[in-house]
N, C-alpha and C positions, 0 to 999 in steps of 0.2 A: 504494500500500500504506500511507503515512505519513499520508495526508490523515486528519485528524479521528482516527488510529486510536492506541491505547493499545499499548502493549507488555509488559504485566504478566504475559503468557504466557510472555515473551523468559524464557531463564534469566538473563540480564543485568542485567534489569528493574529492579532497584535503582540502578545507576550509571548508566545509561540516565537515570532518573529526576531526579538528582542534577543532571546536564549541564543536560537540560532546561529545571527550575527554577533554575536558574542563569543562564540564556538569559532566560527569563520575567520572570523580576526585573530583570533589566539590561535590558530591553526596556520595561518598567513604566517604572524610571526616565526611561529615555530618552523617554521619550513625555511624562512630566511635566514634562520639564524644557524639551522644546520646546510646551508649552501644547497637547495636541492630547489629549481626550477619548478613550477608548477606541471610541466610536462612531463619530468621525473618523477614527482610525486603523483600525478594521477597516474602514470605508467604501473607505478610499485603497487597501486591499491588496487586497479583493473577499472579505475571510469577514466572518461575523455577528460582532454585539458579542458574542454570549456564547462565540464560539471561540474570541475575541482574548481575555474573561476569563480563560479557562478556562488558552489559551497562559500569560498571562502568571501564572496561578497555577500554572504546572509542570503541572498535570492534559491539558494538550492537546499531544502531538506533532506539530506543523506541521511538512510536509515542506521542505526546503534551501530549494529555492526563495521559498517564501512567509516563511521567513527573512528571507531576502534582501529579496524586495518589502516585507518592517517595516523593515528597516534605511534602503532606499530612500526610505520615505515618511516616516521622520524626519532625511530628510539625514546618515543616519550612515553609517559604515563597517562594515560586516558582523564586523568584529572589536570595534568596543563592545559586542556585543552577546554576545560569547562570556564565558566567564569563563575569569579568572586561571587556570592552573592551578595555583597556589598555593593559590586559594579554593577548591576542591573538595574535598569530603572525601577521603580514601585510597579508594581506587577494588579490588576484591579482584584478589588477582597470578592468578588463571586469566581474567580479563577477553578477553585475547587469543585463548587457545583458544574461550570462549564465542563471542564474537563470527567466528569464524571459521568456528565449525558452524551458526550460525543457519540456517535453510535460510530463511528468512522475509525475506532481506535478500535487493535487490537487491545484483548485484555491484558498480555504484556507491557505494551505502552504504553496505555492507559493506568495501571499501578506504576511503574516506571514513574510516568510524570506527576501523580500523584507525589509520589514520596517528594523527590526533587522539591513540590512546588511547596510543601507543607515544610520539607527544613527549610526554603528560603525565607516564609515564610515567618519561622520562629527563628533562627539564627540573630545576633544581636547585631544593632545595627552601628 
């Protein structure tokens, strides 16, 4: 469902988007800072350079796993690649409900973003 696809549908779609670009940028980074081309690093994970653009301009939601396989082929930890929750804008307080109704989410996901949104939530600011 995540591969390549947008979620501007989601009613969430804004903080959804936020996370994202937040992932994209920190991923950007990390890819500059171990010398490796956006060409190289989409090569190493298996999407096109312009998914890995698009990913690291926030515009592309890459499902967990392929995540993961960008963290892997910069040698990094799958948490460089998250953001602070400090660094994210206020996220709106019915987030929870949203994301609980999505019918659009697998049940993975859908508990996946769950947790996520509930420690950023409580995490001190």
């Amino acid at each position: 469902m995540w591969k390549g696809a947008s979620v501007t549908a989601s009613p969430w779609a804004a903080d959804l988007s936020r996370l994202y670009s937040a992932i994209g940028q920190n991923a950007r980074s990390a890819r500059e800072q171990v010398g490796l081309s956006q060409d190289q690093l989409a090569s190493l994970v298996g999407i096109s350079r312009t998914s890995m653009a698009q990913f690291e301009a926030g515009h592309q939601h890459l499902p967990l796993e392929t995540i993961y396989q960008v963290a892997q082929a910069l040698s990094a930890d799958i948490y460089a690649l998250l953001p602070s929750l400090r660094d994210l804008a206020p996220m709106s307080p019915d987030i929870l409900g949203k994301v609980a109704r999505d019918a659009s989410l697998e049940p993975g996901e859908r508990e996946a973003l769950l947790t996520f949104f509930r420690r950023y939530m409580t995490a001190p600011k």
